[in-house]
C-alpha positions as CSV (number, residue, x, y, z in Angstrom):
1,X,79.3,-46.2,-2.8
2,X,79.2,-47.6,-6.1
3,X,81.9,-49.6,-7.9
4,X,80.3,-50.6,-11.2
5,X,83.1,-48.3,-13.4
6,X,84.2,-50.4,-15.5
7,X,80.9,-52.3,-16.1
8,X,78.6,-51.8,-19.1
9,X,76.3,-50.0,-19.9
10,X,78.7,-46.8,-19.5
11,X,80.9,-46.0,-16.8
12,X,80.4,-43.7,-13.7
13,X,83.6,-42.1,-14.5
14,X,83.4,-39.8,-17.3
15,X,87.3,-38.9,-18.0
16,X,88.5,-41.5,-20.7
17,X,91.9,-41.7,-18.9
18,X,90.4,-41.2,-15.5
19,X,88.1,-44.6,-17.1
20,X,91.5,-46.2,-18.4
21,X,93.6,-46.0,-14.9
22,X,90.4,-47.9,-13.4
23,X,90.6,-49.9,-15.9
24,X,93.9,-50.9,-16.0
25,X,94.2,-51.3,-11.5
26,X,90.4,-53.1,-11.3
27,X,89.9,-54.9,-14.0
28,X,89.8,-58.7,-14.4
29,X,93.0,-60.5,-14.2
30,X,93.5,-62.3,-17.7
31,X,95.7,-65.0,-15.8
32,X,95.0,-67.0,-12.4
33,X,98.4,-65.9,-10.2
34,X,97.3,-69.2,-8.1
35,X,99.1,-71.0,-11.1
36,X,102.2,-69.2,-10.2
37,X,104.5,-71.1,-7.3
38,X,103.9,-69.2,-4.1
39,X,106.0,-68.3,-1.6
40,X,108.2,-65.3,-0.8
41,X,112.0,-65.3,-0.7
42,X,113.7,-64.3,2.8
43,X,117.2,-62.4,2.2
44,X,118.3,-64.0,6.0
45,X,117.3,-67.3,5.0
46,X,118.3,-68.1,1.4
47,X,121.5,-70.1,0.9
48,X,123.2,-69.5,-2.6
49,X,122.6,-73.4,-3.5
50,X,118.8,-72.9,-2.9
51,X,116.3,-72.8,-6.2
52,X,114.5,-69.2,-5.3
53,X,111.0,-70.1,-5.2
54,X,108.2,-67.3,-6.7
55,X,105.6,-65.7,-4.8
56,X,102.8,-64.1,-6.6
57,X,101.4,-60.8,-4.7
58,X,97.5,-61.2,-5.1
59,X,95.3,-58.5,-6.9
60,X,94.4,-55.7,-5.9
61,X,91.0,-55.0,-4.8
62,X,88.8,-51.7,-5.4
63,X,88.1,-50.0,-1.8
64,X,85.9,-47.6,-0.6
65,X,88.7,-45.2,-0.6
66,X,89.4,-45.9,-4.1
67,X,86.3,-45.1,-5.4
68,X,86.4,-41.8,-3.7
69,X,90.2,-40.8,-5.1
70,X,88.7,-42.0,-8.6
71,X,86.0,-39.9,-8.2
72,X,88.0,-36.7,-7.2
73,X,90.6,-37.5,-9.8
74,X,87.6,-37.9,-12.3
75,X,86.8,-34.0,-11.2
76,X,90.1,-32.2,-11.5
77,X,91.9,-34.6,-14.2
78,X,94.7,-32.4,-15.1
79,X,97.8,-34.7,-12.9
80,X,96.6,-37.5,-14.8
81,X,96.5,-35.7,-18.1
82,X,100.2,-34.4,-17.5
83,X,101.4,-37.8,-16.4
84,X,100.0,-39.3,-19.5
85,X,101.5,-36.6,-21.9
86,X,104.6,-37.9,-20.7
87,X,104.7,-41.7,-21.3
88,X,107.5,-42.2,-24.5
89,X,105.2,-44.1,-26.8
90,X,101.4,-44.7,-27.7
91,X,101.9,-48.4,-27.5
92,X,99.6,-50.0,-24.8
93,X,102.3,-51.8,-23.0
94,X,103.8,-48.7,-22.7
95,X,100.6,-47.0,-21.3
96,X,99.2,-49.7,-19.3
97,X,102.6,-49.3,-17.3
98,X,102.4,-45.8,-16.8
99,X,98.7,-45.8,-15.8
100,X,100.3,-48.5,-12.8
101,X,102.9,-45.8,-12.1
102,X,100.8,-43.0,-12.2
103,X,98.4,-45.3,-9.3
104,X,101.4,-46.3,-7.5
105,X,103.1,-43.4,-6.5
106,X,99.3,-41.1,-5.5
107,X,97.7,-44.5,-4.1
108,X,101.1,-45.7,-2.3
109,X,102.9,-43.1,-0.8
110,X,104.5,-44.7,1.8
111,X,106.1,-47.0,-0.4
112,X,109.4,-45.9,-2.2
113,X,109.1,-47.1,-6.5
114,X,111.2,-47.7,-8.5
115,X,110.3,-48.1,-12.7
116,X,112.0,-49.7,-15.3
117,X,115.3,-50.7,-13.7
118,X,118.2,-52.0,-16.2
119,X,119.7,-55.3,-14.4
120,X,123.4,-55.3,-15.0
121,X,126.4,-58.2,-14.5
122,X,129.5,-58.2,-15.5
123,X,129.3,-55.2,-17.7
124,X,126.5,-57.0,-19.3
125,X,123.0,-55.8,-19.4
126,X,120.8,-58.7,-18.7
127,X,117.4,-56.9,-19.1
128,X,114.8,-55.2,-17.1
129,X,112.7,-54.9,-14.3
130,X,109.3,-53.2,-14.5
131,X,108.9,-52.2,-11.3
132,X,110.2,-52.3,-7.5
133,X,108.3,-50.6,-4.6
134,X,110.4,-50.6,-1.1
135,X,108.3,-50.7,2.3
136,X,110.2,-48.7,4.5
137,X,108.8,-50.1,7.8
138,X,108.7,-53.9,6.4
139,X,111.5,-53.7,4.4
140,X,109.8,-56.0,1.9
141,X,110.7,-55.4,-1.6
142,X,108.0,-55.9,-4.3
143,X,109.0,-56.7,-7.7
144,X,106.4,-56.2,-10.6
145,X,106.1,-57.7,-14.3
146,X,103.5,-55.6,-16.3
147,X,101.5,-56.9,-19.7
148,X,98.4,-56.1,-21.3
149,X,97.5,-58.3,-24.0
150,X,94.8,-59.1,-26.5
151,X,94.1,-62.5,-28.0
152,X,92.1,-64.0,-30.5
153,X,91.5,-68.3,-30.0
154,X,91.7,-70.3,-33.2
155,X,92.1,-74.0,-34.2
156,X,95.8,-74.3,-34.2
157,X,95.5,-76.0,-37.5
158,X,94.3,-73.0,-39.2
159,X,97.6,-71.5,-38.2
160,X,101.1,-72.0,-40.1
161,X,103.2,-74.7,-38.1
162,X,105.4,-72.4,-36.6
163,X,103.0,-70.1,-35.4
164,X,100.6,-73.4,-33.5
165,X,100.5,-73.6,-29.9
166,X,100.7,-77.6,-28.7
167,X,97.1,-77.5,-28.2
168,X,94.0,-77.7,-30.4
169,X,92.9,-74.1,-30.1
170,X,96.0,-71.1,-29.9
171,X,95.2,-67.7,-28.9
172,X,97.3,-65.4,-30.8
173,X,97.5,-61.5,-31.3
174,X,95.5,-59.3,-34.4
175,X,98.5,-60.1,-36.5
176,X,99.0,-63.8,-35.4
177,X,102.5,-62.4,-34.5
178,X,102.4,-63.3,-30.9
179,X,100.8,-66.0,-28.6
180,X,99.2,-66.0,-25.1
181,X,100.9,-69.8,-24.3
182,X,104.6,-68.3,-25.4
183,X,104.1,-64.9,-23.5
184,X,103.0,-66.8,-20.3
185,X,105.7,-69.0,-20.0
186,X,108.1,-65.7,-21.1
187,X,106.7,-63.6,-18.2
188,X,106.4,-66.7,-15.5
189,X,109.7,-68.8,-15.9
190,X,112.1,-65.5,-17.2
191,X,110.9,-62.0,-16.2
192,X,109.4,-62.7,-12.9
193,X,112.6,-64.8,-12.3
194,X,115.0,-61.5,-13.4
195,X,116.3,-60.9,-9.5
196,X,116.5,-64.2,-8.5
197,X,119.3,-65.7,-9.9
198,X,121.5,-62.9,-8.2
199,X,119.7,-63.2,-4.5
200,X,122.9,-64.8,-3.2
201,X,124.0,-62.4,-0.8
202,X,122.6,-62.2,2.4
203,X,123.2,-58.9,3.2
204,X,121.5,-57.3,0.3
205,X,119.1,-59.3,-2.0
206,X,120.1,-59.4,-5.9
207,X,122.9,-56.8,-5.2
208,X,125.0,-58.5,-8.2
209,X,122.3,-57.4,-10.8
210,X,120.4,-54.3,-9.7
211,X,121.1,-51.2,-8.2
212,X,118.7,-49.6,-5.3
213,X,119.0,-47.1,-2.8
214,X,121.5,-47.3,0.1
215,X,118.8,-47.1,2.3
216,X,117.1,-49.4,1.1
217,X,117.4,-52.6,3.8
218,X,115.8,-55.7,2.2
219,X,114.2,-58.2,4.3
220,X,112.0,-59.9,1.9
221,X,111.5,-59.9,-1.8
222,X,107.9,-60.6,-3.6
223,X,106.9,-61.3,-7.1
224,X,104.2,-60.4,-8.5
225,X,102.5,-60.3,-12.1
226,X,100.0,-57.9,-12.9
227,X,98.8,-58.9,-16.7
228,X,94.9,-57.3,-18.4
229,X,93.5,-57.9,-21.1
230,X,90.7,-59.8,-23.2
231,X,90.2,-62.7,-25.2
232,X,88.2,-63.0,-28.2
233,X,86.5,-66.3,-29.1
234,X,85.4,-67.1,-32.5
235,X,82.4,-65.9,-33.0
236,X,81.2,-69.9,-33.2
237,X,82.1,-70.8,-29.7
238,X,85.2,-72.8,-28.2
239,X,85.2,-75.2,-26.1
240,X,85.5,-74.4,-22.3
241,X,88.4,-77.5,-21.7
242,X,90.1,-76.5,-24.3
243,X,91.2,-73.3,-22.2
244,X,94.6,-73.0,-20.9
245,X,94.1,-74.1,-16.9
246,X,96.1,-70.6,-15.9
247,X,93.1,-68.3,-17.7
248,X,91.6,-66.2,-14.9
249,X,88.1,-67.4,-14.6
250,X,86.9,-63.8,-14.8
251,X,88.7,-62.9,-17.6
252,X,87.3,-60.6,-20.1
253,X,85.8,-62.1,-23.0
254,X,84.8,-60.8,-27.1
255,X,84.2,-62.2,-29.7
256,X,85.8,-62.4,-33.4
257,X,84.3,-62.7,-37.1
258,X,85.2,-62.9,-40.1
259,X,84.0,-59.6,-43.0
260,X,82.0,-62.0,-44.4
261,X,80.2,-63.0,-41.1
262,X,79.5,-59.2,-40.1
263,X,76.1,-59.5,-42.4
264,X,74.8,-61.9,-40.2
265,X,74.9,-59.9,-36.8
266,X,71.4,-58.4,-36.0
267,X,70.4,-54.8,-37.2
268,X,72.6,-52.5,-35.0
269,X,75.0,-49.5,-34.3
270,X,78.8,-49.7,-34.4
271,X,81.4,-47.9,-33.6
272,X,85.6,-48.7,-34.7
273,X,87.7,-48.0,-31.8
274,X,91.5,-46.5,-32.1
275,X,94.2,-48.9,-30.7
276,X,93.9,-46.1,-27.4
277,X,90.1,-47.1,-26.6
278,X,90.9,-51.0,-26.4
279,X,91.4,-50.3,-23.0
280,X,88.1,-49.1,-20.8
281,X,84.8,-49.5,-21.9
282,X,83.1,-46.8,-23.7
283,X,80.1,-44.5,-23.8
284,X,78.7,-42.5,-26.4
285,X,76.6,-39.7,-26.1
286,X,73.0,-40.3,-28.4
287,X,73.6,-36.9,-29.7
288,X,76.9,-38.0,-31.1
289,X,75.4,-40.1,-33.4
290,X,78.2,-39.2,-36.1
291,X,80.2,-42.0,-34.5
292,X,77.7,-45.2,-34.4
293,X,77.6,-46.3,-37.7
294,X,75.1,-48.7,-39.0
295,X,76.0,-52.6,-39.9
296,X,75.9,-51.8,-43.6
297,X,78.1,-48.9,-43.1
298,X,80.7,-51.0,-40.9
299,X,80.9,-53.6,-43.8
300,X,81.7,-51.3,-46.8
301,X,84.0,-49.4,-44.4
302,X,86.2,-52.5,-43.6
303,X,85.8,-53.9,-47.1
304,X,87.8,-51.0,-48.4
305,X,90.0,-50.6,-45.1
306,X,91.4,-54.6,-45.5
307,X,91.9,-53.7,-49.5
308,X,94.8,-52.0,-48.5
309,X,95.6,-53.1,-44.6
310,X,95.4,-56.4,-43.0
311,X,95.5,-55.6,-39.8
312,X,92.3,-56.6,-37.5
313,X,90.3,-53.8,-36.4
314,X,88.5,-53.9,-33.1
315,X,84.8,-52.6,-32.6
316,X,82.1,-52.4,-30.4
317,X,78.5,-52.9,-30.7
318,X,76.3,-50.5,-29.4
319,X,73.0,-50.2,-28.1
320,X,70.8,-47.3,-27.1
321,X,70.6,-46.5,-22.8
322,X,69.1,-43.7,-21.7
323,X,71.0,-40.8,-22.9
324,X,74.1,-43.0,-24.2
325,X,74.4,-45.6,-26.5
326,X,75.6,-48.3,-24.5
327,X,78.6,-50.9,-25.1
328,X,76.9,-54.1,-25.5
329,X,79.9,-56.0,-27.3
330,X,83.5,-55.6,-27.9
331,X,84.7,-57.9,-31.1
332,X,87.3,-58.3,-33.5
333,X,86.7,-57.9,-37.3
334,X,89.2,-59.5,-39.5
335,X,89.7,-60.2,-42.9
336,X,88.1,-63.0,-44.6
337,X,91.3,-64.7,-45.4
338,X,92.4,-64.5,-42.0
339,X,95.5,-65.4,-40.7
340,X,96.9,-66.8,-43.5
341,X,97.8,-63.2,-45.0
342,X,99.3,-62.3,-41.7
């Protein structure tokens, strides 16, 4: 059975959020889990002086079995479409967790979930979990950190001061507002660690700080950190050792330019994608050809989009495959004074 859905030139699936739940389960990790401690915590073996250690649950792979329920879903669409309709905001964080919910509870039904758990102490709130699933008949527990993220490398010195990473190159969102290096260390040395600090009893792990069912008998807790994405190089090339050493080697790769540099790119077709398409790969029909615009086109339509907004805009570049036009590049246009207006 094939397994090539989320692989250029279009995909076999042909629901966008049939397409986007592959997407967000199968595809490339954007960080290397190896570079996470591993180990796994035992509730009858942890004393309360010990330094819990962090175990990182490895990713998923796509079965047989998976293809087939994607294949079904991609038929009859409509618990998908309901579940989506659902999720409390458009943001992609927001989404990319629900797509892992939605997968969770139809792909693992004999494990009891859990989502978005409030950790409590004290009277104080002392944040969130994103997920727990519960195996009944292991009585492992399996806590999950979400993120999708999308990062652009640059020289740090092009950045101001307080926005550098302590490396030569920093890869920081569209709006140079966030930064892979910060949001690494964020999701590996504080929410991954949210239940440990409380796994001091050793009848019931992190009973102090989260609430789970009664029945809920927990032998063993797992972390794990489930984090998508891409990274956009300049479009002049970065050096491969300056890379952080956690980067997944598979991760998805763009590129970025400059308004100015779009004039160079060959003769081609383009289309702008909405902040909902950053996700899956696209395909668009030939005989929609009211959405490919031409390089020319895509210039004067940013110059007068970045007149008034300064927000990157991603894109992909198209070219024609059978009956589609393929996706042949995803990329990030900014502005030419890029990010110093950010």
């Amino acid at each position: 059975m094939k397994t090539d859905y989320l692989q250029p030139p279009r995909s076999a699936l042909k629901h966008p959020l049939v397409r986007n739940l592959a997407w967000c389960i199968f595809s490339p990790p954007l960080v290397d889990v190896r570079h996470i401690q591993s180990a796994t915590i035992s509730s009858s073996h942890t004393r309360s002086d010990e330094t819990l250690p962090l175990s990182a649950a490895p990713d998923n792979g796509m079965t047989p079995q998976d293809c087939a329920w994607l294949e079904s879903l991609d038929e009859s669409p409509e618990p998908l479409e309901q579940w989506m309709k659902q999720c409390p905001s458009s943001r992609l964080g927001f989404q990319f967790e629900y797509y892992w919910q939605f997968w969770w509870q139809r792909r693992s039904p004999h494990l009891e979930h859990r989502f978005n758990i409030q950790l409590h102490q004290n009277g104080k709130t002392l944040g969130e979990v994103d997920a727990v699933s519960w195996n009944p008949n292991t009585g492992e527990l399996v806590h999950s950190e979400l993120a999708v993220k999308f990062y652009l490398g640059i020289e740090s010195d092009k950045l101001p001061r307080e926005k550098r990473a302590d490396s030569r190159y920093s890869w920081v969102g569209p709006q140079a507002i966030d930064r892979l290096d910060l949001k690494w260390h964020q999701l590996v040395d504080k929410q991954l660690q949210r239940l440990h600090p409380a796994a001091k009893s050793t009848d019931r792990i992190c009973s102090a700080a989260i609430t789970l069912p009664a029945h809920w008998q927990v032998e063993k807790l797992t972390t794990q950190l489930i984090m998508r994405g891409r990274l956009f190089y300049p479009a002049r090339g970065m050096p491969g050792k300056e890379l952080p050493a956690y980067l997944h080697p598979l991760h998805l790769r763009g590129r970025w330019l400059k308004l100015q540099e779009l004039t160079s790119m060959p003769p081609t077709y383009w289309v702008l994608l909405a902040r909902h398409q950053w996700l899956s790969p696209q395909a668009v029909p030939l005989s929609n050809k009211s959405d490919a615009i031409s390089t020319g086109a895509l210039h004067d339509l940013l110059t007068t989009h970045f007149a008034s907004h300064q927000q990157p805009v991603q894109v992909i570049r198209l070219a024609p495959s059978a009956n589609h036009w393929r996706e042949q590049e995803r990329l990030f246009v900014v502005p030419n004074q890029w990010p110093s207006i950010t």
